[in-house]
SEBA-513546 format. One record per residue: y, z, x of N, C-alpha, C in turn; residue in three letters. Coordinates in pm, whole numbers, padded with zeros to 5 digits, always signed. Example, Ala and Ser with C-alpha at 12.3 -4.5 7.8 and 13.67 -1.06 7.14 Angstrom:
# SEBA-513546
-00569+00780+01319-00450+00780+01230-00330+00780+01320Ala;-00225+00708+01285-00106+00714+01367+00003+00787+01290Ser;
This chain:
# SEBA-513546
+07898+00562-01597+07939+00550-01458+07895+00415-01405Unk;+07941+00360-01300+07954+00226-01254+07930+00214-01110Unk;+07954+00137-01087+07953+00132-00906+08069+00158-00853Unk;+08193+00139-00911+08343+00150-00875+08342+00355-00901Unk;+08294+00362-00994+08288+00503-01052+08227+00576-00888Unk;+08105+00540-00831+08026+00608-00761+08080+00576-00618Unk;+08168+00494-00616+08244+00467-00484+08352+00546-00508Unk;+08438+00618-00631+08508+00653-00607+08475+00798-00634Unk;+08346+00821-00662+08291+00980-00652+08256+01044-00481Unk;+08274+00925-00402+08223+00974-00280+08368+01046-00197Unk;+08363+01112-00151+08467+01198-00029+08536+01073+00074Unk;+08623+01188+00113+08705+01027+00208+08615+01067+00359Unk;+08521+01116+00392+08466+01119+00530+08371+01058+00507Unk;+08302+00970+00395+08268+00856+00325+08258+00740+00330Unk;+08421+00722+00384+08435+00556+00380+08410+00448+00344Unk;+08299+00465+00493+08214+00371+00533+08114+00326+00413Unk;+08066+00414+00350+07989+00393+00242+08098+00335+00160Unk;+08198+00390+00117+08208+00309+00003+08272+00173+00030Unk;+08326+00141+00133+08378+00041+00209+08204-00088+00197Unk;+08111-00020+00245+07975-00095+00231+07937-00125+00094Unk;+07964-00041-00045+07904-00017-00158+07958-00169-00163Unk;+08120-00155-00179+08179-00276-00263+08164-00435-00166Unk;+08113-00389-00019+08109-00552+00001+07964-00599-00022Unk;+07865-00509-00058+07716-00534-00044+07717-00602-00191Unk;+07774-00526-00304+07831-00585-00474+07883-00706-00449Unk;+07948-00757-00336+07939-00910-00331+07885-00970-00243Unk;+07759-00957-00205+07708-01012-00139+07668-01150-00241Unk;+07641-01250-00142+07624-01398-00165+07465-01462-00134Unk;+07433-01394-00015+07285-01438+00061+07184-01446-00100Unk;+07165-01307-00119+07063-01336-00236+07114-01351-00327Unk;+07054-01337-00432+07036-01385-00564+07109-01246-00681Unk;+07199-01283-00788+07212-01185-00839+07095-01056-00912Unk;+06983-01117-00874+06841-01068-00946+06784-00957-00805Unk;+06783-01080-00733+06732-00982-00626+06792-00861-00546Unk;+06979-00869-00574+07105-00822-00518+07070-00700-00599Unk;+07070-00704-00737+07068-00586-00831+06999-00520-00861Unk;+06828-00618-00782+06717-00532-00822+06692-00424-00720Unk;+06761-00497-00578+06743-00403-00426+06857-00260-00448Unk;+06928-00291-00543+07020-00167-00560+06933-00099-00605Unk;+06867-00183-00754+06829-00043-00859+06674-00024-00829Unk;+06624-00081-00713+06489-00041-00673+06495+00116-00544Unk;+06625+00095-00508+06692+00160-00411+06723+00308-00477Unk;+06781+00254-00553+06869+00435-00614+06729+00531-00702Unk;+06636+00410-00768+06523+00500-00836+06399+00547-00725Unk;+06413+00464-00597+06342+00538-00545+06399+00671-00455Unk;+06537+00728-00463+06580+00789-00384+06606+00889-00506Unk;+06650+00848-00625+06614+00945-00750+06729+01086-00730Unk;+06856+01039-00644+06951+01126-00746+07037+01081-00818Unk;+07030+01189-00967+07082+01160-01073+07221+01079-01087Unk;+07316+01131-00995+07416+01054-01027+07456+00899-00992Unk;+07394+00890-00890+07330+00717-00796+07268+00657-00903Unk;+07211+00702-00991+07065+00633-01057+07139+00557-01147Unk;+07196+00665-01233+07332+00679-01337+07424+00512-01329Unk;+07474+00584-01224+07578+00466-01190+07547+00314-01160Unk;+07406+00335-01050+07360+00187-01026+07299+00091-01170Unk;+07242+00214-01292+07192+00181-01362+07314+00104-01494Unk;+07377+00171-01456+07536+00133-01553+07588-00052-01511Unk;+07591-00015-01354+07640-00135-01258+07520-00287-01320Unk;+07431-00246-01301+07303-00371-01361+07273-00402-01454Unk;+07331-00312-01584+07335-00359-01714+07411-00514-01748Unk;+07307-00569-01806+07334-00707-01829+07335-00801-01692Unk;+07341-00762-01603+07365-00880-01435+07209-00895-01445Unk;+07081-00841-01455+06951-00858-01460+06886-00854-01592Unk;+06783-00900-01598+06700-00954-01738+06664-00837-01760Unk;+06570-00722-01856+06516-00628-01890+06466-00616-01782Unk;+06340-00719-01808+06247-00754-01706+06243-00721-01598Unk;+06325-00775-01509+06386-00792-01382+06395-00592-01337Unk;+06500-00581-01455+06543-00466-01399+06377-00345-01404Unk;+06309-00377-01529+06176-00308-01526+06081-00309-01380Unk;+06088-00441-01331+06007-00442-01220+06112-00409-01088Unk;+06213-00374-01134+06286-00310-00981+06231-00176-00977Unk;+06215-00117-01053+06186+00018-01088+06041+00038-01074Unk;+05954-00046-01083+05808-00059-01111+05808-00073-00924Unk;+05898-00130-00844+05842-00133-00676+05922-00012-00642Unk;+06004+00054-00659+06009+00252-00648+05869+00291-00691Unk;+05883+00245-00791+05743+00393-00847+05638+00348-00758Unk;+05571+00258-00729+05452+00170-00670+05454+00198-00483Unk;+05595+00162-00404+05602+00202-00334+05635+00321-00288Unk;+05661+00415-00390+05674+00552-00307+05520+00612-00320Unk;+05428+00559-00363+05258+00578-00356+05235+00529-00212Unk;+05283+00397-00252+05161+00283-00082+05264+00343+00042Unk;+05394+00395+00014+05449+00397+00178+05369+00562+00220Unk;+05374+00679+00108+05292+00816+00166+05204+00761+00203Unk;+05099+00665+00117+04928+00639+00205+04932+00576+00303Unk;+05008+00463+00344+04988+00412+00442+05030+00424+00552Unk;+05192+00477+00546+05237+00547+00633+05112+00670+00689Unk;+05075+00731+00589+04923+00859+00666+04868+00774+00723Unk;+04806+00659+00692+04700+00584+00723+04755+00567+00896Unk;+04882+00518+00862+04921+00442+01030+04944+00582+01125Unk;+04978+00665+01106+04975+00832+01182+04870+00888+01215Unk;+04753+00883+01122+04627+00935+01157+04544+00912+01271Unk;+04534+00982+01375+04493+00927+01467+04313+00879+01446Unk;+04272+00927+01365+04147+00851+01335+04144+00728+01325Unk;+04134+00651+01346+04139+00503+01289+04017+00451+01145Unk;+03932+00563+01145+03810+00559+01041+03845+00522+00901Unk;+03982+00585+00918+04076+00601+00730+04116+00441+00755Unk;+04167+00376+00834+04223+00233+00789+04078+00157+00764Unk;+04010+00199+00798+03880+00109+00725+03827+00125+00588Unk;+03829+00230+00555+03790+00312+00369+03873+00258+00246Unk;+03847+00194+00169+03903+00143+00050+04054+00237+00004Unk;+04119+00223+00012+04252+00317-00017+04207+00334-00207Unk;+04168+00255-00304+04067+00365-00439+04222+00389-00517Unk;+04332+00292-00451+04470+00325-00556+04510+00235-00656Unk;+04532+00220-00775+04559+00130-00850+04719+00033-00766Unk;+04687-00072-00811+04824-00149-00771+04809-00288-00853Unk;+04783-00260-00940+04784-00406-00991+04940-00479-01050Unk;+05062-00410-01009+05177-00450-01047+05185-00518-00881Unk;+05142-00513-00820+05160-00607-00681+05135-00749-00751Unk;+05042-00734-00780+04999-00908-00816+05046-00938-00937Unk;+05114-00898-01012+05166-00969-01146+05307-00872-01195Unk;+05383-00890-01130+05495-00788-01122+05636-00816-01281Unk;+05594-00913-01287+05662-01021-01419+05820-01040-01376Unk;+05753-01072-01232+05979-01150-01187+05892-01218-01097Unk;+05949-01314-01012+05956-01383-00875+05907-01284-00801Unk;+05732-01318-00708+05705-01259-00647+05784-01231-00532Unk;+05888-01298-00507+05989-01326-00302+06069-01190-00455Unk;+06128-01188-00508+06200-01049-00563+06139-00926-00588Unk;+06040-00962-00582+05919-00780-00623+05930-00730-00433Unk;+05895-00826-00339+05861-00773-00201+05995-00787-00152Unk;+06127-00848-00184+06233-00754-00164+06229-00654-00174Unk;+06191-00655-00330+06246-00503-00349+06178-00377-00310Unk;+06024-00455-00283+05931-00361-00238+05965-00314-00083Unk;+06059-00444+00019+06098-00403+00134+06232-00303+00112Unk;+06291-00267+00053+06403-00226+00016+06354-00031-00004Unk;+06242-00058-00071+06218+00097-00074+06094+00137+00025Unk;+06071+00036+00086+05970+00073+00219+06030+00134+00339Unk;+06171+00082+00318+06275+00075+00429+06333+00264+00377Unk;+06363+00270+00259+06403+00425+00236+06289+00503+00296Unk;+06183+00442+00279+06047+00568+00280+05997+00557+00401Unk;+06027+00488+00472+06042+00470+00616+05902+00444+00636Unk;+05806+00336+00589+05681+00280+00604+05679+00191+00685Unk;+05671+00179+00759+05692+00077+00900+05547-00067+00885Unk;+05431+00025+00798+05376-00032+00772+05407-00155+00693Unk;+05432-00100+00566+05471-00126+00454+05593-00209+00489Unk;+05674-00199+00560+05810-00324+00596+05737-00420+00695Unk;+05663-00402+00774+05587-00519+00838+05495-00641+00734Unk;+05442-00537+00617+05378-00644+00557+05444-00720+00431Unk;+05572-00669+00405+05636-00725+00327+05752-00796+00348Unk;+05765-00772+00496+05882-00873+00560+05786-00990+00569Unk;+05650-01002+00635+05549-01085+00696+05525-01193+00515Unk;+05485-01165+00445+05486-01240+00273+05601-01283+00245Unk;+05731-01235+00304+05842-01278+00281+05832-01459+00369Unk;+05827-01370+00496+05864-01446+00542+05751-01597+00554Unk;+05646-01561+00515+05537-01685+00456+05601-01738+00306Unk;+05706-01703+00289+05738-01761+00132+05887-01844+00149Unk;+05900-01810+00305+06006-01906+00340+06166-01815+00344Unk;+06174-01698+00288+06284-01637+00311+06327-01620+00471Unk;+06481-01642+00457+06563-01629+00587+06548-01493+00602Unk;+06570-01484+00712+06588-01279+00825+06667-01261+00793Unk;+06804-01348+00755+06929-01256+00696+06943-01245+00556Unk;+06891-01282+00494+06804-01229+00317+06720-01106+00349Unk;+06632-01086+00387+06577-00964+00447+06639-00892+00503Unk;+06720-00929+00575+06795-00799+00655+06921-00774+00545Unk;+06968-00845+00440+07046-00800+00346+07010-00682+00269Unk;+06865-00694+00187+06825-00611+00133+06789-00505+00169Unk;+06747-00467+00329+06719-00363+00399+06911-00292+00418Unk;+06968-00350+00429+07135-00332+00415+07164-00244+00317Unk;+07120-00277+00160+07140-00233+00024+07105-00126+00055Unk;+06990-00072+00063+06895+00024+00019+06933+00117+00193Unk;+06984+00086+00302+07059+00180+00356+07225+00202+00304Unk;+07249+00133+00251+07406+00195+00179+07357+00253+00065Unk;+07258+00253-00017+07243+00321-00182+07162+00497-00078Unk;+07085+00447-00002+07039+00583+00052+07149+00665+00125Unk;+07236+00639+00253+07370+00719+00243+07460+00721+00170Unk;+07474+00664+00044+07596+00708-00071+07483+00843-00149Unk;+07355+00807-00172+07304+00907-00227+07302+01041-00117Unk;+07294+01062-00002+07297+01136+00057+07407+01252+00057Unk;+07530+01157+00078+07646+01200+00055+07683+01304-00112Unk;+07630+01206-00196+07662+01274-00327+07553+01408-00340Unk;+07427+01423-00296+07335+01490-00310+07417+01663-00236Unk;+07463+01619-00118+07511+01709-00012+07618+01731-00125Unk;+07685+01697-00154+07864+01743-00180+07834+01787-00353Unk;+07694+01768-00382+07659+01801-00528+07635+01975-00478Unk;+07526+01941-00360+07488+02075-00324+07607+02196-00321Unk;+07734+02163-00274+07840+02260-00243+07903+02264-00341Unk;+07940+02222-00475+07981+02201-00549+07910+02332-00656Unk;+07766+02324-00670+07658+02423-00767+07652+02587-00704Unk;
C-alpha cells in the first residue's frame, strides 16, 4: 500500500483529507527527509495499522534507512516525554517540575540524522500527543537553529493530515469488523 492507495482507501466525506494527503506529498518548504520523516514519525506515532502500512510503503527509498530509523525513534521517544511532561505541566503541584524526570533519552542528543530533522519530527508527534510543552520546546530549538514558522507550521500540517486520515480509517475500520 502507498499513499495514493491510502487516499484512495478513505470515504468520500473524507475529502478534505485526501485532497490534504496529496498536496502535503508535494510539499516544497522542507526537505524530502524531513517531509517523509514528519509523515512516518506521524503515522508510527498514531500506530494504525493500515496508515503505518501505507506511509511506510510511500518512504521506501525517498529516505536513507537511517533517516527513516530515527523518524520512528521520535514516535517511540516522544510518546514517553509528551505523557511526562504533559503530567508535569497539569499537575498542579509545581514540586514535580523540579525532580529529575530519571527517563532515559539519550536518542535526543545523537539521533543519527540532522538534529533541525529529529525536532521536526519530534514537533510533529508532540503536536499528535498534544504536549504543548513539548511543541514549545521544540518549536523554541527550532527556531534557535534558524528554521522559518512556515517549515514548522508545515510539519505540524503533516502530522494533522496523517492523524485525521488515521482517524478516519480507524472509525470506518471500526464499522467494517
Amino acid at each position: 500500500m502507498s499513499l495514493d492507495a491510502l487516499r484512495d482507501a478513505l470515504p468520500d466525506y473524507a475529502k478534505d483529507q485526501k485532497l490534504n494527503l496529496g498536496s502535503l506529498a508535494a510539499e516544497t518548504l522542507l526537505t524530502d527527509q524531513q517531509k517523509w520523516g514528519c509523515f512516518l514519525a506521524s503515522a508510527h506515532a498514531i500506530g494504525v495499522p493500515q496508515v503505518v502500512k501505507a506511509i511506510e510503503a510511500e518512504v521506501a527509498g525517498k529516505i536513507s534507512p537511517e533517516a527513516a530509523t530515527a523518524a520512528k525513534a521520535a514516535a517511540a521517544i516522544m510518546g514517553m516525554n509528551n505523557v511526562y511532561y504533559r503530567s508535569m505541566h497539569l499537575l498542579q503541584n509545581q514540586e514535580y517540575r523540579t525532580l529529575r524526570a530519571g527517563l532515559r533519552m539519550n536518542i535526543m542528543m545523537n539521533p543519527g540524522v540532522d538534529k533541525v530533522d529529529f525536532e521536526l519530527w519530534s514537533l510533529a508527534v508532540s503536536a499528535i500527543n498534544g504536549c504543548g510543552m513539548c511543541l514549545d520546546s521544540h518549536e523554541e530549538e527550532l527556531r534557535k537553529r534558524g528554521v522559518p514558522n512556515t517549515h514548522i507550521q508545515a510539519a505540524i500540517r503533516i502530522a494533522a493530515v496523517v492523524n485525521a486520515a488515521s482517524a478516519v480509517i480507524r472509525a470506518e475500520s471500526a464499522l467494517a469488523a
